[in-house]
Steps between C-alpha positions, in 0.01 A plus 500: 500500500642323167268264436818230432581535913163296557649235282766419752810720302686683746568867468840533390393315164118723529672825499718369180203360281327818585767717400441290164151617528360176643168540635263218492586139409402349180240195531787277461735675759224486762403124525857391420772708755286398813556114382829576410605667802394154668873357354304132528327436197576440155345693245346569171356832414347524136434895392538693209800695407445859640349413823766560722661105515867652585334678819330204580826297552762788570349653780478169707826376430630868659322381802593122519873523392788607780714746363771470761565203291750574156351122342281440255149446678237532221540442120267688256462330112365642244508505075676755355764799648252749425285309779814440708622903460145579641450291760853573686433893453137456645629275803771715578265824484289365762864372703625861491451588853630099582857543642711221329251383227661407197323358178741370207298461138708223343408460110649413152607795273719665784834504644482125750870629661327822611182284627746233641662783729143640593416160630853455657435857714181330644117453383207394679274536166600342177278581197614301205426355133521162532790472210718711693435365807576155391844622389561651838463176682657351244788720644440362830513918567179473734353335799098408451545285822350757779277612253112545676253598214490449133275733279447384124339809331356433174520135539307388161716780266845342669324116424429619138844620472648198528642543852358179649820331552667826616260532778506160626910546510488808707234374727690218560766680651232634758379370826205203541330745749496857345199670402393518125260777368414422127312855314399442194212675248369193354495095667584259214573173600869538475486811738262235749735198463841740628228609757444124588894409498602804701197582734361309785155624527538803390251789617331614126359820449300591163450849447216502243414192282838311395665627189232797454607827399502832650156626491630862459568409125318534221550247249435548138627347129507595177447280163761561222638344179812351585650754234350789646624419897763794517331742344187435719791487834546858390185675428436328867793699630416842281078453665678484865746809508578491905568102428799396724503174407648121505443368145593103549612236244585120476824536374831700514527568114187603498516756812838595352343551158186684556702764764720560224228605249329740764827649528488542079156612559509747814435347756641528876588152509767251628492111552581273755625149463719189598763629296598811635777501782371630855648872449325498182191411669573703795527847222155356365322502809663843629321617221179381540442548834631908419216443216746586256356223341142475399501094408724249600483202317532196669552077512341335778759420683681837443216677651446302795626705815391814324334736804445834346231714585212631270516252254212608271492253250611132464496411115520090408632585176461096494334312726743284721537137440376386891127633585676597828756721405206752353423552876859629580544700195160706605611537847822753362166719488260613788725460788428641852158545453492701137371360197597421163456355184622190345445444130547224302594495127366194309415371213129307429646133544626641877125595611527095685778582709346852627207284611728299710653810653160623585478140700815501654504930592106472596449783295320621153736645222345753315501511123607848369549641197817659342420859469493668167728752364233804633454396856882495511604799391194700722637258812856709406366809446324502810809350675689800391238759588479336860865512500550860407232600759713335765831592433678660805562879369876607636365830513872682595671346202292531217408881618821622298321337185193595541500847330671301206236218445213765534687702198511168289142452565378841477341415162305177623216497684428290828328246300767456244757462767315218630414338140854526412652373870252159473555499120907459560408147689147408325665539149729263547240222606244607208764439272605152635154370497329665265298184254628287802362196433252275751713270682250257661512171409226381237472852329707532196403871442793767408814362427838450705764767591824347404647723707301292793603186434744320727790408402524723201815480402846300473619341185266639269654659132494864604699500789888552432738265749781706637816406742575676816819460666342503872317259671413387859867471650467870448157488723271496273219330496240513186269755628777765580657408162114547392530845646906554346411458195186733488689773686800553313364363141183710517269301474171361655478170673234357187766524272748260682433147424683175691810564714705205536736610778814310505807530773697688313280614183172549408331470208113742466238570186373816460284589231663546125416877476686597787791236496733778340414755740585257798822403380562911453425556821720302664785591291614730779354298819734392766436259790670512800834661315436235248424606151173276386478324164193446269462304194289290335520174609594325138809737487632321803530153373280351798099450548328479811265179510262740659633433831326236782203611583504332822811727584282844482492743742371798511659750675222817545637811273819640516578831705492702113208770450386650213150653325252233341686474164816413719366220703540692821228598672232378456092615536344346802145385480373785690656767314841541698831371358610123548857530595608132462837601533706256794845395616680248355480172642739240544527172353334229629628265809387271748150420582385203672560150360089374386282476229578753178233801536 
């Protein structure tokens, strides 16, 4: 018997979550559905993210609600439509063998006509941002009057948000009598004053000291010069070669920025933010979850909601401004029981503020050391050889070429084969780091890599500014003009500087030597049975003031492929290709009405 039938869930919604591959209850999951299932208590259940919280809530509110009735009978809130997305596809996973059940995810960012008619057709589950939410009433398009049960997921993310007054509007609209369950990963007092206004007596349930982490993380920093922080970000990534990772930072430019130079420099990389429209996120996340993408870079708020398995490594590129938003950044990592890593970038004056993480998590951080340019290229070579040992042999197609490859390497013997298969990968790495210098903090041995500092270009005397006569109402967005003008000028990502993409222009920099050979190359280009026009920027009457940096976005590589001079394709860390090429996106629309990520 499922363990989950003991719990009180009957077996229509068993035989669903097992199909899911349910098979014991979380911590959280197994003290919370039997009070839930009670329908007579308030409620506030305080677990890290991970654990299972939508479970917790979902399962009873299958049981409690009546779906003979087309009303709204429970109300689900949560942060950001990532959260929202997930929550209505878990719920109605575990509703699949409930005739009638309908769940309607109402958020910012998509069409509100088609989520108006949803709710017209009939809904007994309403999962919603607040923002859009608020408009909805605002409509006077829904009925909260009948509604029985109120969940507020991620309570102290939507209070630092800004959604306060949102809340209290919606919950307004709701009966004196229903039944609110707050969930939440930390308890600051904001989260325990709602708790106070909303809750009568609420039953509370603490899985694991308040605010700790997950104990199934490690937790470790590293000390660099503030001038040195990308470069060290990278050997990181190079010393970890399976790393599927969520690097986070405090601020769009500076997620859009540093996603943008992995791109120049290789990487698998995309980024996530407040400024990207919800198909443009959606493309993002279809990626990473196929692990087409090997780091997503990340706000805060942009990655809350984020539920994708095997998270290896969460990276604070810089350490969050609230002590308790460090706890939900490491929980992307070690969900479901696995473990992970969570690393923290900082600088020496920072060491303070890891102490008061250790308080708040419960946990040690421990200090590591940014490995030199040896261990990193033997962690590659080694990544490769485990690789190559691995690889599934398709023994019916490559039988035809067999006979050929032996003739090729009649002349070698086994151990040159194998010096020169690791060499093709190993090479490469030897080269990048070889006099790498030490990039700990307080030793000021060696000397810098320019080539590792971030940012290391825009504006600077040997770039040439040149006009392009696309821009984003032709959907682009900077990283698949990034990957445009590699492709078809021939040329490699480090030799582009800024991109100011404009609506119906752009203006770029690429490097002096090859600004001739760009404008060459796209003598013959056409776009879309447009011909496409590039000249240097003077000759056009018009500068750029370098564009708002506020308005960046960057977009993840364009679908346009090519070898390593080209741009294309690039080297993955363990010694495949990165293919960052993508779709286009759109532009950017909707969203819900808060705070500026």
């Amino acid at each position: 018997m499922n363990p989950f039938s003991t719990l009180g869930i009957r077996h229509d919604i068993v035989n669903a979550i097992t199909d899911l591959g349910f098979e014991t209850p979380t911590p959280i999951q197994e003290q919370a559905i039997p009070v839930l299932l009670s329908g007579s208590n308030d409620f506030v259940g305080l677990a890290q993210t991970g654990t299972g919280k939508t479970a917790a809530f979902g399962l009873p509110l299958l049981e409690l609600l009546d779906f003979n009735q087309n009303h709204p009978q429970a109300l689900v809130l949560c942060p950001t439509r990532e959260l929202c997305l997930q929550i209505t596809k878990d719920i109605n996973n575990y509703a699949k063998n409930i005739k009638n059940a309908n769940v309607v995810a109402v958020y910012g960012g998509a069409s509100i006509m088609d989520q108006l008619r949803a709710i017209r057709k009939g809904v007994q589950i309403v999962v919603a941002t607040p923002g859009r939410m608020l408009d909805i009433l605002n409509r006077k398009a829904i009925d909260f009057s009948e509604v029985r049960f109120v969940v507020l997921d991620e309570a102290d993310e939507m209070l630092n948000m800004g959604f306060q007054e949102d809340i209290d509007s919606i919950l307004s609209t709701t009966p004196e009598d229903k039944k609110t369950w707050l969930f939440s990963a930390t308890m600051p007092m904001e989260v325990r004053r709602i708790a106070k206004k909303y809750m009568t007596d609420p039953h509370e349930l603490t899985m694991g000291t308040k605010n700790t982490g997950n104990v199934n993380i490690d937790h470790e920093y590293y000390v660099v010069r503030a001038r040195d922080k990308y470069a060290a970000f990278k050997r990181i990534v190079d010393f970890n070669p399976e790393i599927f990772g969520i690097v986070f930072c405090r601020t769009k430019i500076e997620t859009q920025e540093i996603a943008e130079a992995l791109i120049k420099d290789g990487y698998n990389a995309d980024s996530l933010h407040g400024d990207l429209s919800q198909q443009q996120r959606d493309k993002v996340m279809k990626r990473y979850r196929e692990r087409s993408l090997q780091l997503l870079i990340a706000t805060d708020v942009a990655a809350r909601g984020i539920d994708v398995n095997d998270v290896t490594h969460v990276i604070n590129y810089s350490l969050p401004d609230e002590i308790e938003n460090y706890t939900h950044r490491s929980g992307r990592t070690a969900r479901a029981g696995k473990t992970g890593v969570s690393i923290a970038i900082i600088n020496s004056k920072e060491l303070g503020k890891i102490r008061q993480i250790e308080r708040v998590i419960g946990k040690q951080f421990t200090k590591a050391e940014i490995p030199n340019g040896f261990d990193v290229c033997e962690k590659q070579l080694f990544a490769l050889v485990h690789k190559v040992h691995n690889v599934e042999v398709n023994e019916e197609q490559i039988e035809q070429y067999i006979p050929r490859i032996m003739d090729e390497f009649k002349d070698l013997s086994k151990e040159d084969i194998i010096k020169r298969f690791a060499s093709l990968e190993f090479n490469r790495f030897l080269e990048y780091y070889q006099n790498a210098p030490d990039l700990n903090a307080g030793d000021e041995r060696g000397f810098e890599r320019t080539g590792d500092r971030f940012p290391r270009n825009g504006g600077k005397s040997e770039y040439t500014r040149l006009f392009m006569n696309l821009g984003s109402v032709d959907d682009f967005t900077r990283g698949d003009m990034l990957g445009f003008i590699c492709s078809q000028g021939k040329i490699s990502g480090k030799a582009v500087g800024k991109i100011d993409l404009k609506g119906v222009y752009t203006f770029f920099e690429v490097e002096n030597a090859v600004a001739d050979q760009v404008q060459q190359a796209f003598k013959s280009v056409d776009y879309q049975g447009r011909k496409v026009r590039i000249e240097l920027a003077g000759d056009r009457g018009m500068e750029s003031s370098g564009g708002n940096r506020g308005e960046r976005s960057f977009g993840g590589g364009g679908s346009f492929r090519g070898d390593r001079r080209s741009g294309g394709d690039r080297r993955d860390s363990g010694g495949g290709f990165r293919d960052f090429s993508g779709k286009r996106r759109e532009d950017r629309s909707g969203g819900d009405r808060k705070k500026k990520w």
